[in-house]
N, CA and C of each residue as an Amber inpcrd file, in Angstrom:
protein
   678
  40.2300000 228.9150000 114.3960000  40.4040000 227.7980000 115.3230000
  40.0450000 226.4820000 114.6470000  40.8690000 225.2880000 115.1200000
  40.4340000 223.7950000 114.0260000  40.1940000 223.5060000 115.3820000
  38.9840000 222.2630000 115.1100000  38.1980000 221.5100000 116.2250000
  38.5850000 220.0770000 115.8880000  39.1320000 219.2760000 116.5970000
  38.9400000 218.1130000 116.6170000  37.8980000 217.0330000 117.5340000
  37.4900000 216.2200000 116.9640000  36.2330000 215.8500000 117.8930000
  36.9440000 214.4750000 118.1710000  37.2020000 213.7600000 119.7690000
  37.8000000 212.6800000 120.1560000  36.9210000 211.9210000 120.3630000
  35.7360000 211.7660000 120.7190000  34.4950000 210.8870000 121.2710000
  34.2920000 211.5060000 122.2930000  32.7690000 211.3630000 122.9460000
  31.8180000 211.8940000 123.8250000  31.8610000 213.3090000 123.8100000
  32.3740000 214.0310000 125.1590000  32.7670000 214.9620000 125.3710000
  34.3350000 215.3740000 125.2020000  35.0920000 214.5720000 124.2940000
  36.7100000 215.2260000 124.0130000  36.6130000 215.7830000 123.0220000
  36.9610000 217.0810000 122.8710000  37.8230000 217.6970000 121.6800000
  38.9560000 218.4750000 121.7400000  39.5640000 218.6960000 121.0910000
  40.7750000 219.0640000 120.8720000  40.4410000 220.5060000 119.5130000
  41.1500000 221.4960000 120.4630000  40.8840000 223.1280000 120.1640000
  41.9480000 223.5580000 119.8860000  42.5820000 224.1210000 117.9140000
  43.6430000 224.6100000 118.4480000  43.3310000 225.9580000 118.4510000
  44.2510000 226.8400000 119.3330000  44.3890000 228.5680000 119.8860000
  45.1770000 228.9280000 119.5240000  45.1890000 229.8320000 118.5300000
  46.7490000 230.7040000 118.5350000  48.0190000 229.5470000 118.0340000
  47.4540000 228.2970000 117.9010000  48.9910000 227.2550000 117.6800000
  49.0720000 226.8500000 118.4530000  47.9380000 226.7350000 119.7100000
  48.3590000 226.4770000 120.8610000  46.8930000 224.9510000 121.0740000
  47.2780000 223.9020000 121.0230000  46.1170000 222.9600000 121.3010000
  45.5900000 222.3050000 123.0720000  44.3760000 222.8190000 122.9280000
  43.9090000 222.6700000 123.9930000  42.8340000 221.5010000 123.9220000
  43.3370000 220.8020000 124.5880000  42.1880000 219.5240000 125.0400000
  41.6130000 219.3070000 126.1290000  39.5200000 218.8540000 125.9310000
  39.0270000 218.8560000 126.7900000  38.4370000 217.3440000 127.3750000
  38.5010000 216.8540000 128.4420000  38.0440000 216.1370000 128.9140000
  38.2930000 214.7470000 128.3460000  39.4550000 214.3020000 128.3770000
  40.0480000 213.4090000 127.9940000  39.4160000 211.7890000 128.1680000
  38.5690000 211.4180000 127.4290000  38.2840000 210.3810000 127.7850000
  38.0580000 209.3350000 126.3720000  39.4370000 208.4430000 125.6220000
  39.4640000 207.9540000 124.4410000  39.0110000 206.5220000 124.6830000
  40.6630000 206.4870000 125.3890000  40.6590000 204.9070000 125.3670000
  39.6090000 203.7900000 125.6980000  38.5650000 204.0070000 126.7480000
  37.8410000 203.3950000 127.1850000  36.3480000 203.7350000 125.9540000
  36.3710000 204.5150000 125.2360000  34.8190000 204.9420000 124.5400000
  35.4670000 203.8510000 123.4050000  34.6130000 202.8030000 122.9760000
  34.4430000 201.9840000 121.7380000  34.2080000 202.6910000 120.3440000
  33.3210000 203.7210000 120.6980000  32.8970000 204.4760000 119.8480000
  34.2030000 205.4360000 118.9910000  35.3200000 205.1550000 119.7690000
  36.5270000 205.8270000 119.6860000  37.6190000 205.0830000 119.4660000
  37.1270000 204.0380000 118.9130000  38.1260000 202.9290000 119.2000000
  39.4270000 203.3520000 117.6780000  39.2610000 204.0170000 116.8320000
  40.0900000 204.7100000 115.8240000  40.7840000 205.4270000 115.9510000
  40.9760000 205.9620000 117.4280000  41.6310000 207.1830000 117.6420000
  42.6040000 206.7010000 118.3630000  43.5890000 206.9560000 118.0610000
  45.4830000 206.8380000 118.2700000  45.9700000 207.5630000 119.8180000
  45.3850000 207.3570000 120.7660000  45.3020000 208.1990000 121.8910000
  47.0540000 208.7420000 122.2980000  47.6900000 207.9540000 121.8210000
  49.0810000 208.4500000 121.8960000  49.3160000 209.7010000 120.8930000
  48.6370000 209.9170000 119.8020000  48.8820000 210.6210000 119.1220000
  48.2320000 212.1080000 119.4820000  47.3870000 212.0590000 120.4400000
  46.7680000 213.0200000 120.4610000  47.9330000 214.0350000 121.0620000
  47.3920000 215.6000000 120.7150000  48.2190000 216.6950000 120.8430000
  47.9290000 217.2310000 121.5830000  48.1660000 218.0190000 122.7000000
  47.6710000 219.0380000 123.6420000  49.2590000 219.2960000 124.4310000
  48.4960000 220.7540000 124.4330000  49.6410000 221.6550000 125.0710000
  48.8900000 221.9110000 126.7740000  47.4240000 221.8600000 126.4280000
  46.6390000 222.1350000 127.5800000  45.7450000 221.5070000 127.7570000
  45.1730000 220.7210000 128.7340000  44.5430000 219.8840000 129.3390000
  43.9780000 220.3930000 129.9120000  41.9540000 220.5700000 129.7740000
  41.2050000 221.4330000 130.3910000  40.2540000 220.3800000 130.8770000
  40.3280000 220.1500000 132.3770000  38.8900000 218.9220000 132.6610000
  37.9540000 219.5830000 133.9030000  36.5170000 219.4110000 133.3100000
  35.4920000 219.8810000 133.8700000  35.4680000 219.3290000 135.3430000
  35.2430000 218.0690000 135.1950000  34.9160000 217.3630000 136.5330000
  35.7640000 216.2820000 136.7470000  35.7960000 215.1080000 137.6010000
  36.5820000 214.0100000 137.7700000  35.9500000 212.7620000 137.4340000
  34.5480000 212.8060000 136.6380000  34.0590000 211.6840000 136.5630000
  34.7450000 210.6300000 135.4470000  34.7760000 209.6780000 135.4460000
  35.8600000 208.3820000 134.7530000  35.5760000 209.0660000 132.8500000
  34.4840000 209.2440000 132.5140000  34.2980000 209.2590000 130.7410000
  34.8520000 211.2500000 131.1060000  35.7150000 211.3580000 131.5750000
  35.9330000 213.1330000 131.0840000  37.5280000 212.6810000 131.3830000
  37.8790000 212.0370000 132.3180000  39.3780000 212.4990000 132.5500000
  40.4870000 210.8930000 132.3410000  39.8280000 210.2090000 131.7340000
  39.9080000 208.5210000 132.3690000  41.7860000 208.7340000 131.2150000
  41.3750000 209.6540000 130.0310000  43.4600000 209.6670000 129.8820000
  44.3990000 210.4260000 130.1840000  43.8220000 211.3200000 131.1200000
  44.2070000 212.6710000 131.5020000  45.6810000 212.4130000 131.7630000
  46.1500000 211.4940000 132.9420000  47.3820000 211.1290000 133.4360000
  48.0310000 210.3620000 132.1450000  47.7170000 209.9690000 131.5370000
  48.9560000 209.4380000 130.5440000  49.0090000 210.3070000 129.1500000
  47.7640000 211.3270000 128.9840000  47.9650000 212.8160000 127.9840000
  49.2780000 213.5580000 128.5680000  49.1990000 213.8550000 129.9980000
  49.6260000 214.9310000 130.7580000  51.0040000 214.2960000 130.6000000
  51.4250000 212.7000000 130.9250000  52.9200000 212.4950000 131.5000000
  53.5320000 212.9420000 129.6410000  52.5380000 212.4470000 129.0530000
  53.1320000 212.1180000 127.7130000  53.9390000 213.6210000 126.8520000
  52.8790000 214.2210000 127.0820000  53.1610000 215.6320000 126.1990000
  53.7510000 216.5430000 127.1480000  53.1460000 216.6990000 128.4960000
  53.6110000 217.4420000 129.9250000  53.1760000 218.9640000 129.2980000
  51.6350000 218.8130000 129.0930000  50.6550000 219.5420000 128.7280000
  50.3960000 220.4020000 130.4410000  49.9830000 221.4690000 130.3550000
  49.6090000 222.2530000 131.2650000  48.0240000 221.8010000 131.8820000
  47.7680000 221.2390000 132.8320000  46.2670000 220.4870000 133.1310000
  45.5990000 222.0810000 134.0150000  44.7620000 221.8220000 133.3490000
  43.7480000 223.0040000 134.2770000  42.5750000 222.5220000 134.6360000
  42.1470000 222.5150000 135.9650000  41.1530000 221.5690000 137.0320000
  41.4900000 222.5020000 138.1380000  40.1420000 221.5940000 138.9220000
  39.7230000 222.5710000 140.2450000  40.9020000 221.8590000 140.9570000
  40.8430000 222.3760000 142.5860000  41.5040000 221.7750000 143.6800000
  41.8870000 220.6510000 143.8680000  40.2320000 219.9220000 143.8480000
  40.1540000 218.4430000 144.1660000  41.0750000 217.6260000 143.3630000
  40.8510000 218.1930000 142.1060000  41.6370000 217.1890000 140.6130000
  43.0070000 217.2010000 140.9690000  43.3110000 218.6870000 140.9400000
  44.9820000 218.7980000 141.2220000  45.2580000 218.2750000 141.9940000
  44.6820000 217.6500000 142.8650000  45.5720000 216.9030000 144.3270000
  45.4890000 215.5940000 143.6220000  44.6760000 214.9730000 143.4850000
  44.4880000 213.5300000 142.4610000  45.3470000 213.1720000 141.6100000
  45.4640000 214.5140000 140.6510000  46.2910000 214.3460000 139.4580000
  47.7350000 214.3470000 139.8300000  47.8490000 215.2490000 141.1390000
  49.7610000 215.2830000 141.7970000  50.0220000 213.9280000 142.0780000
  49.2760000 212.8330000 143.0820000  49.0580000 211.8630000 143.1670000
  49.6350000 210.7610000 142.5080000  48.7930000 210.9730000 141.0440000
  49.3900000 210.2920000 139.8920000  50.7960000 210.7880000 139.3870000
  51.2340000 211.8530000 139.8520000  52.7960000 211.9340000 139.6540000
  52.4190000 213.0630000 138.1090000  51.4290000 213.9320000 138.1320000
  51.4590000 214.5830000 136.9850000  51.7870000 215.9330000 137.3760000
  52.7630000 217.0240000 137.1030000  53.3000000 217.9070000 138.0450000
  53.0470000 219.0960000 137.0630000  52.7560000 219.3240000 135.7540000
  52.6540000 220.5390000 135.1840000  50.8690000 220.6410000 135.2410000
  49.9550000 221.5970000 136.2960000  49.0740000 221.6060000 136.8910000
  48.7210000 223.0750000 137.1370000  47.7500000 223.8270000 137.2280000
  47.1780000 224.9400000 137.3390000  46.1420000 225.2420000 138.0520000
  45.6900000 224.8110000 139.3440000  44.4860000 224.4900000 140.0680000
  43.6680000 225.4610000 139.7780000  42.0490000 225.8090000 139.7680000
  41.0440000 226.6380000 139.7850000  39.9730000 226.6880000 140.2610000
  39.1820000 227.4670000 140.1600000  37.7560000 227.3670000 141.0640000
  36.4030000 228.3290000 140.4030000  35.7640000 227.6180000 140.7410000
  34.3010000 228.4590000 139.5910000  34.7320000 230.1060000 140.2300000
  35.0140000 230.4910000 139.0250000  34.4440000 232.2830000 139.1440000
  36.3030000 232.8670000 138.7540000  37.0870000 231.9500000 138.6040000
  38.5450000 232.5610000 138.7770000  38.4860000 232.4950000 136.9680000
  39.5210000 233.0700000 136.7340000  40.4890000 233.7590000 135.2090000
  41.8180000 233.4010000 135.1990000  42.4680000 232.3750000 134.4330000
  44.0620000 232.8200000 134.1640000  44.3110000 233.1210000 132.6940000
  45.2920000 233.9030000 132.5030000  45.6390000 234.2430000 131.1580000
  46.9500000 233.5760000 131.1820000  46.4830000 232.9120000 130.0070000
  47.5840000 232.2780000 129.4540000  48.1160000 232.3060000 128.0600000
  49.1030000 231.8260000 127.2950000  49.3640000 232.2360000 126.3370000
  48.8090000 232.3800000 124.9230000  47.8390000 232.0540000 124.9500000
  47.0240000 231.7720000 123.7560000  45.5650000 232.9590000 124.1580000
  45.3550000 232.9780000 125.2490000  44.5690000 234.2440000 125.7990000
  43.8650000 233.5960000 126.8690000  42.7730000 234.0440000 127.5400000
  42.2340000 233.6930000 129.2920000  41.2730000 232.4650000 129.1840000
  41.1110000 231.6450000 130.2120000  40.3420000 230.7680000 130.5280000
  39.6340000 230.7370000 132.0150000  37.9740000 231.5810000 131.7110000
  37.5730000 231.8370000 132.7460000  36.5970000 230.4900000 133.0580000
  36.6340000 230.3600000 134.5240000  35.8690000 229.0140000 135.0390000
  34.5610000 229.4550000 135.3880000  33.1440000 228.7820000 135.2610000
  32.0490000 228.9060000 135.4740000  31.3240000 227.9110000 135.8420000
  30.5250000 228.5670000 136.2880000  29.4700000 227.0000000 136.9600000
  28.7860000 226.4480000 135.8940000  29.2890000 224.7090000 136.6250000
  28.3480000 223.7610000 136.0780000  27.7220000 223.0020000 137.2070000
  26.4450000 223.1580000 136.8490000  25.3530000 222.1270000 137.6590000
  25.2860000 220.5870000 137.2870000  26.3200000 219.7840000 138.3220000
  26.1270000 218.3870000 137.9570000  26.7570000 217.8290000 139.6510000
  27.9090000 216.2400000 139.6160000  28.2360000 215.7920000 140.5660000
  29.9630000 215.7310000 140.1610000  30.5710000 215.2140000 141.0970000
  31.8280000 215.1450000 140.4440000  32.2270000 214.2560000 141.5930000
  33.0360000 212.6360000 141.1480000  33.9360000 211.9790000 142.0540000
  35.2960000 211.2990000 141.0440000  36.1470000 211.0020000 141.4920000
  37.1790000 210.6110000 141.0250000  37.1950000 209.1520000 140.9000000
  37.8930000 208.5960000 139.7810000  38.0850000 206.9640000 139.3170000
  37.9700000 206.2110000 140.1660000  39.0780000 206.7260000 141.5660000
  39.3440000 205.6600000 142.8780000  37.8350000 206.0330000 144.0310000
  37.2930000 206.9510000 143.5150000  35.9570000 207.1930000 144.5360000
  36.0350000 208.5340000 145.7280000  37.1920000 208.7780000 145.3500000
  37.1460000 210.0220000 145.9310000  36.7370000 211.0120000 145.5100000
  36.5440000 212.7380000 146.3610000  35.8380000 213.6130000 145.8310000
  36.3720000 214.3720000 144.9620000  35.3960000 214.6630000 143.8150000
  36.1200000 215.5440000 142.7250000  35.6930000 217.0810000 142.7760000
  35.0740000 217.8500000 143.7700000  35.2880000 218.6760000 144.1250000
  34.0830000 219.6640000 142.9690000  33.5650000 220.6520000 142.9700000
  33.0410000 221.0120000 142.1500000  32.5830000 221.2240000 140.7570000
  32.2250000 220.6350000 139.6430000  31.8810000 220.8780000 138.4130000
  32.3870000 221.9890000 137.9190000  32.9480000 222.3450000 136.6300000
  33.3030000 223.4560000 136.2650000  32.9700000 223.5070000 134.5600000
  32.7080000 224.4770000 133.9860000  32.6190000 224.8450000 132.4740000
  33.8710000 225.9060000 131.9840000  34.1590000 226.1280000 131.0940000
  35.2000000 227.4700000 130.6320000  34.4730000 228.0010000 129.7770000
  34.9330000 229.4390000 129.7070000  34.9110000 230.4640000 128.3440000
  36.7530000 230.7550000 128.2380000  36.6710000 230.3340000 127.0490000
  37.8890000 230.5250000 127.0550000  37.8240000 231.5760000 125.7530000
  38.6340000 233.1650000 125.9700000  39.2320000 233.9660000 124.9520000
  40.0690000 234.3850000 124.6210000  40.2360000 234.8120000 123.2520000
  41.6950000 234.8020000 122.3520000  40.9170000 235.8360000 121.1850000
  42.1780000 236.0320000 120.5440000  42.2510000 237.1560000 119.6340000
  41.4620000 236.3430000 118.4870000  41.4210000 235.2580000 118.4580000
  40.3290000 234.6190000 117.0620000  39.3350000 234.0990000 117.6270000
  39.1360000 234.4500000 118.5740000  37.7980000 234.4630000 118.9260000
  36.6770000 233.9140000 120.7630000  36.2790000 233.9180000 121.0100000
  35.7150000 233.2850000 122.7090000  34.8770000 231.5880000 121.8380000
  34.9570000 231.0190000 123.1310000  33.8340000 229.8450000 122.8470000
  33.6940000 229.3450000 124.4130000  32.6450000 228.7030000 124.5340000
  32.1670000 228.0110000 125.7800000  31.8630000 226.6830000 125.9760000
  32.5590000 225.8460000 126.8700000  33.1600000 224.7970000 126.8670000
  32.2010000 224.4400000 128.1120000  30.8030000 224.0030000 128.3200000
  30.0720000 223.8330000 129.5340000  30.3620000 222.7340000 130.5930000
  30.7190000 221.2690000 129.5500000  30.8580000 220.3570000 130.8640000
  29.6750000 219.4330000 130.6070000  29.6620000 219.1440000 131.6120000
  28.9940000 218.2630000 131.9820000  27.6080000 219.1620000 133.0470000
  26.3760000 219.3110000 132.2810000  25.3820000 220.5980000 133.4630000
  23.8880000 220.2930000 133.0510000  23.0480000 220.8000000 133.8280000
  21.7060000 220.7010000 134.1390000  21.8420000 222.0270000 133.6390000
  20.8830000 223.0280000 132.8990000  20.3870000 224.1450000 132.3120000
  20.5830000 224.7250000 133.5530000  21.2130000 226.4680000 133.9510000
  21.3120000 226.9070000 135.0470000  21.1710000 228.0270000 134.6740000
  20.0310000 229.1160000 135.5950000  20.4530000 230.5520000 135.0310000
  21.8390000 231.5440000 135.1900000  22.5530000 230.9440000 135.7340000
  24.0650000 231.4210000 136.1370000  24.4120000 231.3740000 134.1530000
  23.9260000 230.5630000 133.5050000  24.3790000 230.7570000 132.3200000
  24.1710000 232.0830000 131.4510000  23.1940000 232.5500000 132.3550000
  22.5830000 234.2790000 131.8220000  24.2390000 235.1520000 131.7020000
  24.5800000 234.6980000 132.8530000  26.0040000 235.3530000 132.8260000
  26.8000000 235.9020000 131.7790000  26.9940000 234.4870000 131.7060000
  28.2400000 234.6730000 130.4690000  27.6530000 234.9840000 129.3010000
  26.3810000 235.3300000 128.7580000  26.2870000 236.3180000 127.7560000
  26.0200000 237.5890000 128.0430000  25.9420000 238.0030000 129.4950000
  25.5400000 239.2080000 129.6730000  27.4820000 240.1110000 129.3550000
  28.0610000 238.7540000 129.5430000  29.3010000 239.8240000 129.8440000
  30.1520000 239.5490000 128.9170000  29.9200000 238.4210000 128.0640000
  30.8780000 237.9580000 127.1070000  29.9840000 237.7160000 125.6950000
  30.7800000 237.9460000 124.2790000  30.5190000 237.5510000 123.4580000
  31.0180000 236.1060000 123.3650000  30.2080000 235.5780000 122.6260000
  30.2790000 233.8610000 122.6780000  29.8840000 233.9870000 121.4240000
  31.3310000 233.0260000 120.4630000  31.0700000 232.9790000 118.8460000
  30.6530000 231.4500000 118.7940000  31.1620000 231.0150000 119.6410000
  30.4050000 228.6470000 119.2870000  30.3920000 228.2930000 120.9400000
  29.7960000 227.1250000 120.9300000  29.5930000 226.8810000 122.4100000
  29.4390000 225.3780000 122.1280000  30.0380000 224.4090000 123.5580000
  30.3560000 223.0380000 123.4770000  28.7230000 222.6510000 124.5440000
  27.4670000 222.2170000 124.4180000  26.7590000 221.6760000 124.9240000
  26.6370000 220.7050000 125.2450000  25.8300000 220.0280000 126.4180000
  25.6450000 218.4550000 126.0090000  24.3970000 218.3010000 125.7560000
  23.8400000 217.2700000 125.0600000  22.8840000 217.2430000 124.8020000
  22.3160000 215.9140000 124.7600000  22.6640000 214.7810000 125.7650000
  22.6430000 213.7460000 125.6520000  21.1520000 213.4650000 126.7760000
  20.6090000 214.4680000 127.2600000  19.7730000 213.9480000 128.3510000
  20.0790000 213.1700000 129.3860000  19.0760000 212.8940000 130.4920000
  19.4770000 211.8870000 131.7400000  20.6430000 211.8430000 132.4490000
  21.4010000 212.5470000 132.1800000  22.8830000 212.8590000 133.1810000
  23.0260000 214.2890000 133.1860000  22.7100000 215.0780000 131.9410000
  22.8210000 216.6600000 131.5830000  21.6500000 216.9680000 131.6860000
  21.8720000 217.7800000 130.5700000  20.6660000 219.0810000 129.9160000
  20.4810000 218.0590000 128.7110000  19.7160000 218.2190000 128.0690000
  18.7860000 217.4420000 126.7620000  18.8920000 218.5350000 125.6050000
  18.3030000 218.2710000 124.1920000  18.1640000 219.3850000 123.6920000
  17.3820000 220.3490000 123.8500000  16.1470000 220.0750000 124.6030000
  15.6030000 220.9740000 124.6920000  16.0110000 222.2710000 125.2990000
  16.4150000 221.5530000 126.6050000  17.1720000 222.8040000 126.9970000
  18.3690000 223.1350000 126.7010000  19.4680000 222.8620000 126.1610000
  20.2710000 223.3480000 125.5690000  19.8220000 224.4540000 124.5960000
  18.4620000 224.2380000 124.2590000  18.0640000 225.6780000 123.0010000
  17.9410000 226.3780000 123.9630000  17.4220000 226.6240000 125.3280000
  17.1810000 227.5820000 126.0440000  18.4040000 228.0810000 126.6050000
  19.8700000 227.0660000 126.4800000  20.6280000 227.6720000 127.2250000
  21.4780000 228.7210000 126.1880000  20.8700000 228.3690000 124.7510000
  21.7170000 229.1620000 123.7790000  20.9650000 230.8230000 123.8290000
  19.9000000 230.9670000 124.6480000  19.5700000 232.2890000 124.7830000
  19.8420000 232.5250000 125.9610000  19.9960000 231.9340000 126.8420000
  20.8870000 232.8920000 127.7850000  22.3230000 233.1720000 127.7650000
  22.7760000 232.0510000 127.1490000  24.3410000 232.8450000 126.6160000
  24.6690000 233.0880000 125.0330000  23.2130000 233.8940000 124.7280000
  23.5270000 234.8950000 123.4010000  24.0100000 233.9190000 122.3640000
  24.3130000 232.8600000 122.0990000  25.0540000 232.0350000 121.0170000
  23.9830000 230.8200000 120.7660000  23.8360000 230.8750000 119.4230000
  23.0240000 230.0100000 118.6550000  24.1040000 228.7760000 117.4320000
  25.0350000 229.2880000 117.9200000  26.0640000 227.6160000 117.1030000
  26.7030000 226.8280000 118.0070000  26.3500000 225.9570000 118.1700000
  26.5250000 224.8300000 119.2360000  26.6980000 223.4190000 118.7120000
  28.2760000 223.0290000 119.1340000  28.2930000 221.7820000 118.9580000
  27.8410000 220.5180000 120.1250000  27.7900000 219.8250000 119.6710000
  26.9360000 219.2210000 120.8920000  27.9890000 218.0540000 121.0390000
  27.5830000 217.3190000 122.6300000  28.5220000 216.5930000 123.2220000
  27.9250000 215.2940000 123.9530000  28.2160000 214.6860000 124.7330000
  27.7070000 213.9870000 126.1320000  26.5030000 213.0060000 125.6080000
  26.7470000 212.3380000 124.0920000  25.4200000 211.8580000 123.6970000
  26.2860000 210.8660000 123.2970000  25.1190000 209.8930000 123.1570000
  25.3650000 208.5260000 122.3370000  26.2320000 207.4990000 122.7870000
  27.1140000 207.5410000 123.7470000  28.5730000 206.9870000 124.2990000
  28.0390000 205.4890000 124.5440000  26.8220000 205.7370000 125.7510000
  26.4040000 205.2450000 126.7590000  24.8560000 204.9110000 126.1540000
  24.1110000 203.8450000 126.9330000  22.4910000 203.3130000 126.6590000
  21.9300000 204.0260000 126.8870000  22.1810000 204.9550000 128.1090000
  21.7200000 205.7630000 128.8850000  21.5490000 207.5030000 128.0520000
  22.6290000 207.5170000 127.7140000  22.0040000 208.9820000 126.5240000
  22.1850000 208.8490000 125.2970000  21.8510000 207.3380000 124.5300000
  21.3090000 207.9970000 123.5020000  20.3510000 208.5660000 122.7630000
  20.7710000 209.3720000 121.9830000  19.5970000 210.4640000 121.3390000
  18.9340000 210.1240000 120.0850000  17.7810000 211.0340000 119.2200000
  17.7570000 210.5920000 118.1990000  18.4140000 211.9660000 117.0920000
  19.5150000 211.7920000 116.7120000  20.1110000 212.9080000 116.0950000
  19.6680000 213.7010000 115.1780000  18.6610000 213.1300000 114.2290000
  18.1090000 213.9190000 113.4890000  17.1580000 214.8530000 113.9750000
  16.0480000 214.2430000 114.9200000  15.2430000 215.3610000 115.9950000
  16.2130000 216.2850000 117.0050000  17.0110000 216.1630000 117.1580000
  17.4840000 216.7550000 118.3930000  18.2810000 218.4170000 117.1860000
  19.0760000 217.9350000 115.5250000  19.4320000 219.1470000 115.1820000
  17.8410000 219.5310000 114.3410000  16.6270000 218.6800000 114.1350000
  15.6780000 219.8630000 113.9310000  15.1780000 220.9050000 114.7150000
  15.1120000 220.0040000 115.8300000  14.4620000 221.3980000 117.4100000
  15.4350000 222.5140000 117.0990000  16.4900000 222.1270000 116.9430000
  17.6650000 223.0750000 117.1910000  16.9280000 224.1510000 115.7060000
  16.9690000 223.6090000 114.1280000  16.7590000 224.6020000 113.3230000
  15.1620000 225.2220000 113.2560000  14.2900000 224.7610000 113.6810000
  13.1270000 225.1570000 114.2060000  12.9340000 226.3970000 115.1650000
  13.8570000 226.4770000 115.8990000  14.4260000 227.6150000 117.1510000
  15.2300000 228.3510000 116.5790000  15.9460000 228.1860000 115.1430000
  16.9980000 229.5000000 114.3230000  17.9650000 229.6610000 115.0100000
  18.4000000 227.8610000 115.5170000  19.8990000 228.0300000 116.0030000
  20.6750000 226.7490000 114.8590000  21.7910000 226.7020000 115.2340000
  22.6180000 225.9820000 114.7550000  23.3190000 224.7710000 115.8860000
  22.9870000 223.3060000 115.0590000  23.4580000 221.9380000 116.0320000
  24.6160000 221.4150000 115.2780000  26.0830000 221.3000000 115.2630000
  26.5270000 220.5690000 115.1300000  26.9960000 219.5310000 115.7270000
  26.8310000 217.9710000 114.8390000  27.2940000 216.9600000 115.4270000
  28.3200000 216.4440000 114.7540000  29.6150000 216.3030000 114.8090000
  30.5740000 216.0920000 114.8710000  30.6660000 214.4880000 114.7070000
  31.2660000 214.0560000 113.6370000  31.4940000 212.8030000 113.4740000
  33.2380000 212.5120000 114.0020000  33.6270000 211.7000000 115.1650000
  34.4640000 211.2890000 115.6730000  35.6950000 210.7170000 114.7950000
  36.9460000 211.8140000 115.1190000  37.8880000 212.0360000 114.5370000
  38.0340000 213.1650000 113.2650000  36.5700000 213.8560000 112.8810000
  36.6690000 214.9010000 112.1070000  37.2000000 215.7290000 112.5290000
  37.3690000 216.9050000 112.0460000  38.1090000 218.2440000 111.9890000
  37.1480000 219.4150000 111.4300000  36.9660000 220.6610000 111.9550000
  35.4460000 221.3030000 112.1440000  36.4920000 222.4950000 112.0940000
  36.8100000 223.5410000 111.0420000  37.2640000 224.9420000 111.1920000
  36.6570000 226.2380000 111.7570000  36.7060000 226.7400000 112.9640000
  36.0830000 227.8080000 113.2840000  36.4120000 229.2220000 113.0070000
């Protein structure tokens, strides 16, 4: 699998040949200001919640490429709205298999409203698996033991954290959430964007090697082979 890292919480996953992008939010991050948002690739459009820094290019990814969007209820009605019609609605605890292999939805502990202020309907994380391999895509979340879950039942080879504090989980607990879902390589997300979470990066991947896990941080617009 190649990882592309877009700013904050976007990256871009390819599957099977198949590129899946999460949480679309370029144009507005400064920090991102290098990235060609027209250029970006996705076949699939995966967004956690409706808050403005996860989905703020979702509608002009979706018209552009006419990428498959996968979101809860709330989104899909929002996103029809905007006139975006290739759509897959979901809900914490559901599975679709799709061509590259399944994308199961799981809880995330956070809030969710939409750009115009309407409701965005429940928080969501993925595990998404394929023949080269599972990974876990959390979102936007507060440390939850529902995360016991998905290692009780799934192997998990990398996992997308946030680790930005004050809106999420921090690092600290992100090390705790890498033992309840069995996976100790974690790229990290949801940091630095904003005043409000930034971190200090060098402490946040020592806790991580101190605990005999693995932090990657992703420099914006790299490419990360899994």
């Amino acid at each position: 699998m190649n990882i592309t890292y877009y700013g904050h919480s976007c990256f871009g996953v390819e599957v099977k040949g198949k590129n899946l992008l999460f949480d679309p939010f370029i144009s507005p991050n400064e920090l991102a200001k290098n990235i060609d948002v027209n250029k970006v690739a996705a076949d699939y459009i995966l967004i956690s919640h409706g808050h403005e820094d996860h989905i703020a290019d979702a509608v002009a990814i979706a018209k552009r490429t006419n990428a498959k969007v996968i979101c809860n209820w709330e989104i899909y009605n929002w996103l029809t709205k905007q006139g975006v019609e290739n759509i897959h609605p979901m809900n914490c605890g559901g599975k679709v298999k799709l061509d590259f292999g399944n994308v199961k939805c799981v809880v995330a502990q956070h809030s969710s409203s939409l750009p115009d202020g309407s409701y965005g309907g429940n928080p969501m994380g993925f595990v998404v698996e394929s023949t080269e391999g599972n990974f876990y895509y959390a979102g936007d979340t507060a440390l939850t033991y529902d995360m016991k879950l998905i290692g009780d039942y799934r192997q998990i080879d990398f996992s997308f954290l946030p680790i930005g504090d004050n809106f999420t989980m921090g690092a600290d607990n992100a090390i705790i959430a890498c033992d309840f879902i069995r996976c100790n390589d974690i790229i990290g997300m949801h940091y630095d964007t904003f005043g409000f979470i930034k971190i200090d990066k060098s402490e946040a991947v020592s806790k991580f090697e101190r605990a005999g896990k693995k932090l990657t941080l992703m420099e914006i617009g790299t490419q990360l082979k899994k």
